[in-house]
N, C-alpha and C positions, 0 to 999 in steps of 0.2 A: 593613233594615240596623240594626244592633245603636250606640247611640252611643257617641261614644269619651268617655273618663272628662275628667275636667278635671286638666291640668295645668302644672304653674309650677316653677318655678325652686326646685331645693333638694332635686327629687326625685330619686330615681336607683334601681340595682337592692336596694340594703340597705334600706332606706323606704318600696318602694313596691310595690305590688302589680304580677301577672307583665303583668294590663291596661293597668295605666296605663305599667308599662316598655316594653311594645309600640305603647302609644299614643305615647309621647315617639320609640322609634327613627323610628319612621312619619314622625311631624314633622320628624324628623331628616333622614330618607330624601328627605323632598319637598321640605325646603330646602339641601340638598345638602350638610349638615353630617357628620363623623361618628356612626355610630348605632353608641352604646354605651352608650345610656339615661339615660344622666346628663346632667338639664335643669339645667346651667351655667349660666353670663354669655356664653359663644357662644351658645348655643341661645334665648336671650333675647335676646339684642341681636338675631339674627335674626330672632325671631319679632313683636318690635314692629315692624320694620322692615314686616314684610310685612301685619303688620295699621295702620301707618300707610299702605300703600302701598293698601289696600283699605278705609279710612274707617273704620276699626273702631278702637275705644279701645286705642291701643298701650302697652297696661299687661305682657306679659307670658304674660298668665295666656291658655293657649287652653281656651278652653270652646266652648259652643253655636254661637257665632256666627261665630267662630272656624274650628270643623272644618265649618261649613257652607260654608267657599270653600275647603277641602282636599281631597282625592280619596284616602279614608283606602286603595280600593285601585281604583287605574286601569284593572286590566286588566278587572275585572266593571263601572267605571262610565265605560269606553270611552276611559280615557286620560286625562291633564291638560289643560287648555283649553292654549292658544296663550300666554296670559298669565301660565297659572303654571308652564309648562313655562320660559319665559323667564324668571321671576323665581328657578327653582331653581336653573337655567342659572348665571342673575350671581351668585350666592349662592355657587353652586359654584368658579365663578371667584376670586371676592372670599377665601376663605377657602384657594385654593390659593395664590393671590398673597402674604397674609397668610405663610402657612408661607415662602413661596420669601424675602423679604425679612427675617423672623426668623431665616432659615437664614444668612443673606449679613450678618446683622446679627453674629449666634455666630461667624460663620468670622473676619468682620476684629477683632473682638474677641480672638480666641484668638491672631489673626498681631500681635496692635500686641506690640512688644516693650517689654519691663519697662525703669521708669526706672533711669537708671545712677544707681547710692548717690555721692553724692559724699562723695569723703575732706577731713575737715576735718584740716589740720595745726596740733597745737595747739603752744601756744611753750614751750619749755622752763625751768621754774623751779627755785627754790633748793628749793620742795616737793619738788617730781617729781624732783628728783636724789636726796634724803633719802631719798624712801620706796623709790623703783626704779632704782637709780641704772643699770642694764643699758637698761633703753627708753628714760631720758633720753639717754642716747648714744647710743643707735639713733637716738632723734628728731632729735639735731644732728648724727647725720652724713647721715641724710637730709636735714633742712635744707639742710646745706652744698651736700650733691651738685646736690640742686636750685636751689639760688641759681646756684652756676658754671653748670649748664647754661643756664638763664638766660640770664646773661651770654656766654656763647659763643655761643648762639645768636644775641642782640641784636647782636654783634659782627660773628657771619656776615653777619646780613642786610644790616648798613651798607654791611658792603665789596660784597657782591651788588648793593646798588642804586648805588653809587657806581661799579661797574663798568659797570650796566646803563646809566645815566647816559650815561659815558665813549663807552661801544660808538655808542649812539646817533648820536652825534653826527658829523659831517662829516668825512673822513681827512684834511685841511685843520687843520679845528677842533681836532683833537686832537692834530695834531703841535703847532699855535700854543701847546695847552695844557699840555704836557708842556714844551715850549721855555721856557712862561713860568714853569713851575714851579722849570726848572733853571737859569733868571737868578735867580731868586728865595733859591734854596740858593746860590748865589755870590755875591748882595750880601749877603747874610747872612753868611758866611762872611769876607767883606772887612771888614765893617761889624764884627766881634767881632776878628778882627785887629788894627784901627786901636785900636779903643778899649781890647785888649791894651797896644798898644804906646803908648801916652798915658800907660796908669795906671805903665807899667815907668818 
């Protein structure tokens, strides 16, 4: 059997001879990587793995010792052992998983939606009337608008929770407190009278 060239990381089909790209798809092939010749940082990170996983110096570079635990072709040297069949196995796994989680990484990246710009309202000066006096009035009568709403709204919600208040409470409790309100507007009413009629 003819031995396979030595290669590393950096090589690919523009650099390297038609041997050593066939020797790299191979490697490729048997760690269940993509084989498109190009010995990457995948193709490496795999290949220390599996030369730390076999006591061999996990530098990378497959040489001699290297494609002596490879089976450059199975079918004339009877097939992979049990061990490397399993190790191209997880290999193969590990790298589909990788894609499927980089995929679901892209997808919720693309769905998050963009931050709302927030509009700053700046205050209207004796400048900014000078220079433009058309947007400083636009600016103060948006001002305005938005202050009244504001306040009508602030207004709404009072009387909303002083009704929700109201409602809550006991049919008892709240005739008591409508009765006491309307004693209330009648000493008052008395009590501005008298002191009417003291000052007369």
């Amino acid at each position: 059997m003819t031995a396979q060239p030595v290669v590393r990381q950096g090589m690919n089909p523009q650099n390297s001879t038609p041997a050593q790209v066939q020797a790299i798809k191979t490697l490729q092939k048997f760690l269940g990587l993509t084989q498109d010749g190009n010995y990457g940082p995948k193709t490496k990170a795999a290949v220390m793995a599996y030369q730390k996983a076999h006591g061999l110096k996990d530098d990378g570079v497959v040489g001699e010792k290297t494609w002596a635990t490879i089976p450059t072709n199975p079918i004339a040297q009877g097939g992979a052992t049990p061990q490397q069949a399993a190790i191209a196995t997880s290999n193969a796994a590990n790298t589909a998983a990788s894609t499927i989680k980089q995929a679901a990484v892209n997808k919720a990246a693309a769905a998050k939606p963009a931050p709302v710009k927030q509009v700053v309202q700046r205050p209207v000066t004796v400048k900014s009337v000078i220079n433009n006096p058309a947007q400083a009035a636009t600016q103060a009568a948006t001002a305005a608008a938005n202050a009244a709403q504001k306040a009508v709204t602030g207004t709404v919600k009072k009387v909303q929770q002083t009704h929700v208040v109201i409602k809550k409470q006991p049919l008892w409790l709240q005739i008591v407190t409508f009765a006491a309100a309307g004693l209330g507007a009648v000493a008052g009413y008395k009590a501005l009278s008298l002191k009417s009629k003291r000052a007369a």
